[in-house]
N, CA and C of each residue as an Amber inpcrd file, in Angstrom:
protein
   204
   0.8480000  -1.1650000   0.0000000   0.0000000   0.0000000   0.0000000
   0.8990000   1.2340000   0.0000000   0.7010000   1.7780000  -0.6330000
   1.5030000   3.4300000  -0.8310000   0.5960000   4.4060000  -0.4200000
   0.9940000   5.6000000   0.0200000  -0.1330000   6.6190000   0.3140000
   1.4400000   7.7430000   0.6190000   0.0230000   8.9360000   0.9050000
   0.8590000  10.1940000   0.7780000   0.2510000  11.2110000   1.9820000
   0.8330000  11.7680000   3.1120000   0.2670000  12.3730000   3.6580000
   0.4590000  14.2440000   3.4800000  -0.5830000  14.8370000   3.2890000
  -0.4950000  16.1620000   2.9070000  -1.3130000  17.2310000   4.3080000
  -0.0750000  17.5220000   5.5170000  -1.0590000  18.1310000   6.5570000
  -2.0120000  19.2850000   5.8830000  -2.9560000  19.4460000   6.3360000
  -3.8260000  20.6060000   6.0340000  -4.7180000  20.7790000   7.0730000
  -4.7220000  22.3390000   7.4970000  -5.8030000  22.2130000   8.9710000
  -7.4190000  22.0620000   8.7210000  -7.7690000  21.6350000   9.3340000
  -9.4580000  21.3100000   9.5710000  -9.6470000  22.7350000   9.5240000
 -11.2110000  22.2310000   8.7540000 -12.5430000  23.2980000   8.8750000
 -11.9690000  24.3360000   8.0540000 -13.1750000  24.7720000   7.2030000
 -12.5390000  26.4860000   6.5570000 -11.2460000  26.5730000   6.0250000
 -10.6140000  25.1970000   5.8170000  -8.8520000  25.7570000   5.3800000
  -9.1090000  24.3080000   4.0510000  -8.5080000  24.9600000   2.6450000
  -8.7520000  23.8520000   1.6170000  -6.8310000  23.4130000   1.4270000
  -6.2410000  22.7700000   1.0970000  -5.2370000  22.3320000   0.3010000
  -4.7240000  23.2020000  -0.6210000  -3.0520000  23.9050000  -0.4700000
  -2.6680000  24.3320000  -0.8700000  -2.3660000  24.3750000  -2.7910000
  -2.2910000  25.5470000  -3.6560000  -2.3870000  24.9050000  -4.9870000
  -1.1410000  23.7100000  -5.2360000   0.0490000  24.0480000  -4.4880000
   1.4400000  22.9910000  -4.4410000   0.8320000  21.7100000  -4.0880000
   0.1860000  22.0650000  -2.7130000  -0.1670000  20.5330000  -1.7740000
  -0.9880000  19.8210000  -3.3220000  -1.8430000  20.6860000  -3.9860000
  -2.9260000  19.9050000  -4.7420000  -2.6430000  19.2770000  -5.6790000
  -1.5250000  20.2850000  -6.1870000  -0.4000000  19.4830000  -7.5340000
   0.3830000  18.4430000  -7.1400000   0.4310000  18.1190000  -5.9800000
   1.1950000  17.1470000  -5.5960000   0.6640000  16.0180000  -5.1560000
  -0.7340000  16.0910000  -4.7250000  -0.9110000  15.0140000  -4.6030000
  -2.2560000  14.5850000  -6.1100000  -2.1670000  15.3430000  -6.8150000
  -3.5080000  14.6720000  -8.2650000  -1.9150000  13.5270000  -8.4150000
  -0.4120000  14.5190000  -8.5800000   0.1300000  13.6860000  -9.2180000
   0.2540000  12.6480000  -8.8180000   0.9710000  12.5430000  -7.3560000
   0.8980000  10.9250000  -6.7570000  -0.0700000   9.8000000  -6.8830000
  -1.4860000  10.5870000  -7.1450000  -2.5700000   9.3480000  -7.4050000
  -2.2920000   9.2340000  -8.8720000  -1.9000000   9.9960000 -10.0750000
  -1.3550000   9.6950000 -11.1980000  -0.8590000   8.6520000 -11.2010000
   0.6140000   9.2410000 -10.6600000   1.6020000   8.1440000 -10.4660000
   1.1490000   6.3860000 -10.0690000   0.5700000   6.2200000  -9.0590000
   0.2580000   5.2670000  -8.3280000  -0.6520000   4.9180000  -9.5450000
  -1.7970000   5.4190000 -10.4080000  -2.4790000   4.7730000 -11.1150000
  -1.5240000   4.3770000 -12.0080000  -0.6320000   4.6900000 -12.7970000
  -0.1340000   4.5040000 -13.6160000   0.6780000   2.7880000 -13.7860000
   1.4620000   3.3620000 -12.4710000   2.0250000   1.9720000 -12.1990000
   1.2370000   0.6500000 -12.2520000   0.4370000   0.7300000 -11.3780000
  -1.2070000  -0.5630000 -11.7580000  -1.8360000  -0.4300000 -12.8260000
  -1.4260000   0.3650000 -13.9030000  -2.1270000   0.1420000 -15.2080000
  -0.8800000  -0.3590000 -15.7910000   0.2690000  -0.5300000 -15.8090000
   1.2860000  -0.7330000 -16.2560000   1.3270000  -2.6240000 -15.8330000
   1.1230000  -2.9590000 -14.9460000   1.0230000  -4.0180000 -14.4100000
  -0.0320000  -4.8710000 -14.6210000  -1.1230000  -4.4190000 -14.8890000
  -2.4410000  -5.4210000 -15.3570000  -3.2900000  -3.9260000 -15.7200000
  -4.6690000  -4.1470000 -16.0410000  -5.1320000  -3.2690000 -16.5710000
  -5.7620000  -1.9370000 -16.0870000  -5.8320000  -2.0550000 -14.9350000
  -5.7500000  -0.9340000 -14.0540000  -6.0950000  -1.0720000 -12.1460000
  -6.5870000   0.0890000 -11.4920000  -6.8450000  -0.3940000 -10.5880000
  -8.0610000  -1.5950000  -9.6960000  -8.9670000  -1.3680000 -10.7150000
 -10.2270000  -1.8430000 -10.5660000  -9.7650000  -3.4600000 -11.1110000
  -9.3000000  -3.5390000 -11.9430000  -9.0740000  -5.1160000 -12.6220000
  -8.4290000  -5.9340000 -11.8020000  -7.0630000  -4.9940000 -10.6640000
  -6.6280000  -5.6330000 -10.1100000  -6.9360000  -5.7710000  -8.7140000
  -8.0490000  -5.2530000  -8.5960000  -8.3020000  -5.8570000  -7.2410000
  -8.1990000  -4.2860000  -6.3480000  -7.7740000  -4.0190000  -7.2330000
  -7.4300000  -2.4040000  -5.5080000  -7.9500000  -1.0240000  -6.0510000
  -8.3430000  -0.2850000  -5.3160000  -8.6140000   0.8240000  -5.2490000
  -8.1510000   1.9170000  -4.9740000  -8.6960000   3.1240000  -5.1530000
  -7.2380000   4.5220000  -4.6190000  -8.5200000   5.5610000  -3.4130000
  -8.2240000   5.4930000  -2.5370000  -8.9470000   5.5070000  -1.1360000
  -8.2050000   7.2940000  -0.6530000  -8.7920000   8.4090000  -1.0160000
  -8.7630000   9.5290000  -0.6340000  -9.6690000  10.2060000   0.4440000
  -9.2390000  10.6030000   2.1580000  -9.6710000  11.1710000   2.9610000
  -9.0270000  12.2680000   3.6860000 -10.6960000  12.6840000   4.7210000
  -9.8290000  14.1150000   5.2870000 -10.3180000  13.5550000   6.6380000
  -9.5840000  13.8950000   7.7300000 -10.1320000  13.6820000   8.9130000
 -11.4560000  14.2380000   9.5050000 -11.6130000  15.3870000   9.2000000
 -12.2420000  16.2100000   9.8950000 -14.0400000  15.8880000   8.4190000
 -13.7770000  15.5720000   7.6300000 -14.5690000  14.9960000   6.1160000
 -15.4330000  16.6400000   6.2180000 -14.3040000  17.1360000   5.6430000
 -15.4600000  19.1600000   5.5350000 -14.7440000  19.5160000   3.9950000
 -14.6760000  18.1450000   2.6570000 -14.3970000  18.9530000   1.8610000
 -12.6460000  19.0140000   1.1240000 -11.9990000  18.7800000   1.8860000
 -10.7260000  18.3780000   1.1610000 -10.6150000  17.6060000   0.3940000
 -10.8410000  15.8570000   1.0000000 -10.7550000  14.9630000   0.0020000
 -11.4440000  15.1820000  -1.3310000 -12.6900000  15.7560000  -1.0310000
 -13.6860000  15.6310000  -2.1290000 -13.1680000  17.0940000  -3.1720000
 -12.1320000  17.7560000  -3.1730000 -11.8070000  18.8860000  -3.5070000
 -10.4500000  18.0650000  -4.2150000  -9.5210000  17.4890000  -4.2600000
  -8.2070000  16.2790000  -4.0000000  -9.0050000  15.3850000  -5.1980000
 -10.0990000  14.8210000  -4.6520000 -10.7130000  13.7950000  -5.7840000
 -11.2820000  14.2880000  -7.1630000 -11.9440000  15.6620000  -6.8610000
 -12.4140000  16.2770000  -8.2350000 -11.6330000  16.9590000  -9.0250000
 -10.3600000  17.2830000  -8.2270000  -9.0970000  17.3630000  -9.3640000
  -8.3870000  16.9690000  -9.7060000  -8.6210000  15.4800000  -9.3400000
  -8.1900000  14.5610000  -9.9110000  -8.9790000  14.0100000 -10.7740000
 -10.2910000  14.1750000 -11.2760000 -11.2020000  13.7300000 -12.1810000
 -10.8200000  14.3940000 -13.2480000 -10.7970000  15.7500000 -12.8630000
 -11.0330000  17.0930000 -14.3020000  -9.6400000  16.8690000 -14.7380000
């Protein structure tokens, strides 16, 4: 399991534009590699699991720029 931790304070505070570029890329990265290996993450069994502690909006801010 690989993961990436990016502090950011709770409530009212979003992920820096650096912090954000840094981590779309790492889930890049990490997809890439498992598509490189079988056909992607879903084929092989695993998933890419993005959270915030406090759940007010980061992850889901992290995940949709990683969609677009």
């Amino acid at each position: 399991m690989e993961h990436l931790i990016i502090p950011t304070r709770n409530y009212l505070y979003v992920p820096s534009f650096d912090d954000t570029n840094t981590t779309v890329g790492f889930i890049h990265f990490i997809v890439s590699i498992y598509f490189f290996s079988c056909i992607g993450n879903a084929s092989c069994g695993r998933g890419t699991y993005v959270h915030c502690k406090a759940k007010r909006g980061r992850s889901t801010t992290i995940a949709f720029c990683y969609l677009v």
